[in-house]
N, C-alpha and C positions, 0 to 999 in steps of 0.2 A: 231309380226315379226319385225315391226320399231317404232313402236309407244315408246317402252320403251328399246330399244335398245342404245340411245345412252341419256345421261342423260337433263332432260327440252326438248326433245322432244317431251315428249305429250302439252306440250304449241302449236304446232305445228299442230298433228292432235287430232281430235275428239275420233276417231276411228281407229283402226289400217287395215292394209291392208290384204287381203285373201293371201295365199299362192299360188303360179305359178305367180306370176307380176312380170314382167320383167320392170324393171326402171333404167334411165339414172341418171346419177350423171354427171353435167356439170358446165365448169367453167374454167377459166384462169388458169396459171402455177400458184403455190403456195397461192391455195385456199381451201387448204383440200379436193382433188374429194378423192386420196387415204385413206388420214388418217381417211375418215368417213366412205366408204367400209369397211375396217377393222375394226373399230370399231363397228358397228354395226354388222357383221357376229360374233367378238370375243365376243361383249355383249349378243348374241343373245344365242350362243352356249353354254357359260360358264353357262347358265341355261337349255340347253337342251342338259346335257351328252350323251341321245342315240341318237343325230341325228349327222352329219356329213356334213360340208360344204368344198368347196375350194376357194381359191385365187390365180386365173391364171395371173402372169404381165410379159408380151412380151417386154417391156422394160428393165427394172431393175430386176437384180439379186435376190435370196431370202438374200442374207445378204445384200445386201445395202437397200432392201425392212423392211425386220426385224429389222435395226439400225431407218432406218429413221422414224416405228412406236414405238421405245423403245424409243426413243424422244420426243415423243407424249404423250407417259403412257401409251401406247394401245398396251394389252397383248397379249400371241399367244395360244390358248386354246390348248390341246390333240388331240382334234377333231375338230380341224381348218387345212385340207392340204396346204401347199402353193407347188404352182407349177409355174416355171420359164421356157420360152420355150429357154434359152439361149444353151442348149445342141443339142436340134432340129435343132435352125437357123446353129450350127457349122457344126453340121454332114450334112444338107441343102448347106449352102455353097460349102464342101469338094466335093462334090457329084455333085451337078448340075450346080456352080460355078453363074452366075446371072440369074439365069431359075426363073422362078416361086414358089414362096413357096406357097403353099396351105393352109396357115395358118386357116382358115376357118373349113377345113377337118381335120385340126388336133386338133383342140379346140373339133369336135365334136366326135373326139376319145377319147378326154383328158373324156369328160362326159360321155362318153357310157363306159370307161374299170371303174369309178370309180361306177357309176353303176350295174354294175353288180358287185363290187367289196364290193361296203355297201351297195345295195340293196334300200329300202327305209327309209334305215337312212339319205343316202345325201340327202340332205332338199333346202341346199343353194350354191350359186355360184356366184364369182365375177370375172369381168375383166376387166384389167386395161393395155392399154386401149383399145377403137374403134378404135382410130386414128391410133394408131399405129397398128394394124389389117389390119385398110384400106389400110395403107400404103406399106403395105408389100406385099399385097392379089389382091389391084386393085379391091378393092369388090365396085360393080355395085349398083344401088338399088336395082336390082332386089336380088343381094347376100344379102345385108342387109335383105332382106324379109324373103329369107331363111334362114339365122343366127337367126334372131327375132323369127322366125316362131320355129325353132329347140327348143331355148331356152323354148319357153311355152309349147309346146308339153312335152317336158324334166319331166314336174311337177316341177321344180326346181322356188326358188324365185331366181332373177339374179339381178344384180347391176353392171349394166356396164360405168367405166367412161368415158368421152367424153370431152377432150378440144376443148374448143370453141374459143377463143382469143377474145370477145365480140364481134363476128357474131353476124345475129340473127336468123331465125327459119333454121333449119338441118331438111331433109326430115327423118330423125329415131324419130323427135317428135313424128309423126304420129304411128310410129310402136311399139311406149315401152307404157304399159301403167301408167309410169308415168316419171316426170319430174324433178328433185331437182336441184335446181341451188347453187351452191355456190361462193362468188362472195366477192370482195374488194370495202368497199365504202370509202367516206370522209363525215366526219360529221365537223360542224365549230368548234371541238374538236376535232377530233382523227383519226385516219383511220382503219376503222375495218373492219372484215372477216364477212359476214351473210350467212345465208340459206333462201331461199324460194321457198318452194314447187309452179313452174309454173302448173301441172298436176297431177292429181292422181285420176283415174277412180274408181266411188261408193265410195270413200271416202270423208269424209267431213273433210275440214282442211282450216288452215287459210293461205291468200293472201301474208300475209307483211314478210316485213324482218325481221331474228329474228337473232341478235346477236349471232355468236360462237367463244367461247376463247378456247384457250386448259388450262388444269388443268393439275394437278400430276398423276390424275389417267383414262387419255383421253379429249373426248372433252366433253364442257356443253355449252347447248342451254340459251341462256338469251331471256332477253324481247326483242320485237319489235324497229328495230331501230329507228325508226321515232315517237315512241310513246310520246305523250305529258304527 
């Protein structure tokens, strides 16, 4: 499910991850949280024609979403939906004017009509992002419990992004079981983009940073940035 999804990530882990794991993808503004969601759902799918995933983002439209992963090299499968709640928030506004949007309630209708709609072809699900969920929703811990809680019930693997702005632990550590950070370093050469897996339960995987560039045709994982 990730392990060969997005290219030199098995440098990364051992082993790949069980199906239903709900993981955080976390990291500053322009550190690939999106462009690795999508690539790994598009790498994932372009090898499993019968199954069916989505890409729900509360922020960005699907065409400024679609330009800014054709930039990337990260393609949009057949059976990749993307879904944009920009129509909801309009007709939300017109209607209740600064009321409550229930964002939450509506993420868990977005999964229940596509369910019953592919049945168990949909496999995977991503959203982009928390923060902006949160923001909209006023979601509690206690919401988060039940958002987390919904997603793994779901059967769905989920990849939800989360900017961070280098905080450090977010009480949803706790609740995803896993962690990917993605992140800008400086080396006494260069400044570069890395990945390191912080969490990932019964899976064996490595600690360090591992160098990510983007290519022609998505992202690839390098070696370890610190490595001698």
């Amino acid at each position: 499910m990730l392990k060969d999804t997005v290219n030199g990530l098995d440098k990364v882990f051992e082993k790949d991850i069980p199906p239903g794991f709900v993981i955080l993808i976390k990291g500053a503004p322009g550190t690939l949280k999106s462009g690795f969601m999508h690539n790994v759902l598009s790498n994932y799918l372009t090898k499993k024609k019968n199954e069916f995933g989505v890409y729900a983002t509360i922020e960005e439209t699907k065409e400024s979403h679609l330009r800014n992963m054709r930039s990337l090299g990260i393609k949009m499968p057949d059976n990749l939906g993307l879904f944009d709640y920009s129509d909801v928030r309009s007709e939300w506004k017109k209607e209740e004017g600064e009321g409550k949007l229930d964002i939450v309630k509506i993420t868990e209708d977005i999964i229940k009509f596509y369910k019953d709609e592919k049945k168990e072809k949909f496999t995977v699900f991503a959203l982009d992002s928390f923060n902006a969920l949160s923001s909209l929703d006023n979601v509690t811990r206690r919401n988060s419990y039940h958002f987390f809680t919904l997603l793994r019930n779901s059967g769905l693997t989920s990849f939800i992004a989360l900017e961070t702005n280098g905080q450090g632990f977010v009480p949803e550590f706790f609740l995803a079981d896993g962690v990917v950070e993605v992140g800008i370093v400086e080396t006494h050469e260069d400044v570069i983009r890395y990945i390191q897996v912080l969490k990932m339960r019964a899976v064996r995987h490595s600690m360090k940073k591992h160098q990510i560039v983007v290519e022609s045709d998505g992202l690839l994982v390098l070696e370890p940035v610190y490595e001698k």
